[in-house]
N, C-alpha and C positions, 0 to 999 in steps of 0.2 A: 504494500500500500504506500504510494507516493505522501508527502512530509507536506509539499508545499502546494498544496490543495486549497481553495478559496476560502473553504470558512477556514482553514487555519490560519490562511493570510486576513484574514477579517478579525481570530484573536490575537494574532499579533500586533495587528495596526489599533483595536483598543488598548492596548497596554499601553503602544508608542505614544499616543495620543493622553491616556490616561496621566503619563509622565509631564508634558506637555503643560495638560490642566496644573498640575498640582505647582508647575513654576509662576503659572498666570495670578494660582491665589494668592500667593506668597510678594507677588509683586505690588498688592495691594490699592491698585489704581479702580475707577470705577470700569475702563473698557475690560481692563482685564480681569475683573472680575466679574461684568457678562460674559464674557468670552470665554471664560472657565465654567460659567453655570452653563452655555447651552454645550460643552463637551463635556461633561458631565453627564447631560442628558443623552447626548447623540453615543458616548460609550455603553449606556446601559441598553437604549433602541439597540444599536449593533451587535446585543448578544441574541437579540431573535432574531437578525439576518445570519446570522455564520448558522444556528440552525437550520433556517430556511433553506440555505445552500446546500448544507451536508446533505437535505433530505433530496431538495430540487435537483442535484446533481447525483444522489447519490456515491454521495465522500464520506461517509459515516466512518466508524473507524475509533480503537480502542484507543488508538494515541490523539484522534484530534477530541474523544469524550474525554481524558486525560486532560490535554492542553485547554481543552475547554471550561473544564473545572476551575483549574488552575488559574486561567485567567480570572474569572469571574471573580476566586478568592482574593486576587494582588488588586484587583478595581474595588470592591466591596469594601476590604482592609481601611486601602489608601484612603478612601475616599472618608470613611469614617472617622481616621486619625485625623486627616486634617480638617475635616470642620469641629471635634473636639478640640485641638490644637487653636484655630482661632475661635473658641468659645461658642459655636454655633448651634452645640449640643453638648451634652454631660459626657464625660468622660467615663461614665460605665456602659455606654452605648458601646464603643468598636472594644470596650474588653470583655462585654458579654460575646459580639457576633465574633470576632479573632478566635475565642475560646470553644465558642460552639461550632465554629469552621476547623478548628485544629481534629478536634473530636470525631467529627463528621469522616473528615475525609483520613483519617488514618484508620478508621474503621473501614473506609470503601478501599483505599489503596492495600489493607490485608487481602480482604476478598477478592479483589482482584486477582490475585496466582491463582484462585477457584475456578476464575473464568467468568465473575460476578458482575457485572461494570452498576453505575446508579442510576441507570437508566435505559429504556428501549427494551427490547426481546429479555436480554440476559440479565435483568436488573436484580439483584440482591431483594431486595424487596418481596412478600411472600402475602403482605394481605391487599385489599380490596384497599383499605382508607388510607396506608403506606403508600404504596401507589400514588393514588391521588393526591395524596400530602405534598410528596415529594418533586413524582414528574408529571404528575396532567395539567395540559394548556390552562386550564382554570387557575392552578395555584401559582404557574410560574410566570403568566402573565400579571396576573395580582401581584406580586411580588414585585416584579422587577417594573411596577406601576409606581409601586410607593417608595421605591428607592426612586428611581429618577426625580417624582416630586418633592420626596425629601430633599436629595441633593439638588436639583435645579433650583430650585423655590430658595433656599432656603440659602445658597450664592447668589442670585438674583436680587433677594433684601438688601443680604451686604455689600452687592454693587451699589446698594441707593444709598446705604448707609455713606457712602465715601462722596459724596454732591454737597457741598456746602447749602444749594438750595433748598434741599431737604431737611436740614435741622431746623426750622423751624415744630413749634410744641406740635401741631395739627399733624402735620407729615409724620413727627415722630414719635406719636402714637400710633398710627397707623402701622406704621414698619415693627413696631415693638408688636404690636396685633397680631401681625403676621407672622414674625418670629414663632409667636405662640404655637401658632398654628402649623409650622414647618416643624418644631420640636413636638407637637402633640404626632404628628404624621410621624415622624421619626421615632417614637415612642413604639409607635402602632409597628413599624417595619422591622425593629428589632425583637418584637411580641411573636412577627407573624416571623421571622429566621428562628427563634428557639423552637417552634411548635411545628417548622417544619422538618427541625433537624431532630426531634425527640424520636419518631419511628425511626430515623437510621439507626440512631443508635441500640434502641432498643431491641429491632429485628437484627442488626448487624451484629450484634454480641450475641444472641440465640443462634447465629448460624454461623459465627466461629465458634462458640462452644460446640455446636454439632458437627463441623469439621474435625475438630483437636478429638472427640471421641471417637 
């Protein structure tokens, strides 16, 4: 199976990209910090196009469900720390998802020498609501709904925050509003990462234990 297939050039170019954003936050200007919230957005869009692909073309493949992982963890991570880092969320946010991505996938990467992958035909997973939890359109859409809004939204503030025009009191209640409201979201998206990683781990340590026996 060929390496350099389109969705695995599509996670690679969210990573590149991903890296990219995280210089624009840190630069702390108002463009670049829209400019960081709609790539922000456009890396998290790009994880249902490299699927699309795999499917459309037919490029599936246990190393791009690998790299595909993978990616989504080093964007997920990043993107947590740094808006913890500039105060945009609490800092038990990306140490709950880190913790619960670490868990997650050194459970699937055991299973994996099985022939197990976490998703598709061979997926580890064994019930009806695992399943669903984990890979149906329903929950990974939802998901990866409330991280973009988290993260877009929630860069997009803090672009206004940096407008001298906007400190006025009126403007800046409004932006503090909204804060709220990207942190209540952000709340909600690290609720719904523990509750979708809770079947991995529970079916995935029933089915290493029944391995090891």
């Amino acid at each position: 199976m060929r390496f350099w297939t389109w969705p695995n050039r599509v996670t690679l170019m969210r990573i590149g990209l991903l890296f990219i954003m995280v210089f624009l936050v840190y630069d702390r200007s108002f463009w670049s910090r829209l400019l960081a919230a709609l790539l922000a957005i456009l890396v998290i869009v790009m994880d249902w196009l490299d699927g699309y692909l795999a499917r459309r073309l037919q490029e599936s493949s246990l190393v791009g469900s690998v790299l595909d992982i993978a990616g989504d963890r080093i964007i997920e991570s990043v993107l947590w720390i740094c808006l913890a880092d500039i105060r945009l969320v609490p800092v038990w946010i990306p140490i709950v998802v880190v913790s619960r991505d670490i868990m997650t996938d050194s459970i699937r990467n055991f299973v994996l020498r099985f022939g197990y992958t976490a998703f598709g035909e061979k997926t580890m997973m064994r019930t009806r609501l695992g399943r669903f939890l984990t890979g149906s359109p329903v929950m990974r859409t939802s998901y990866a709904l409330f991280k973009a809004f988290s993260f877009g939204f929630l860069l997009l503030l803090s672009a206004f925050q940096k407008l001298p025009a906007l400190q006025r009191q009126d403007f800046q209640t409004w932006l503090d509003n909204g804060l709220r409201i990207g942190m209540l979201c952000s709340v909600m998206t690290a609720v719904l990462c523990l509750v979708r990683g809770i079947p991995v781990i529970i079916e995935g340590l029933a089915l290493i234990r029944e391995k090891e026996a």
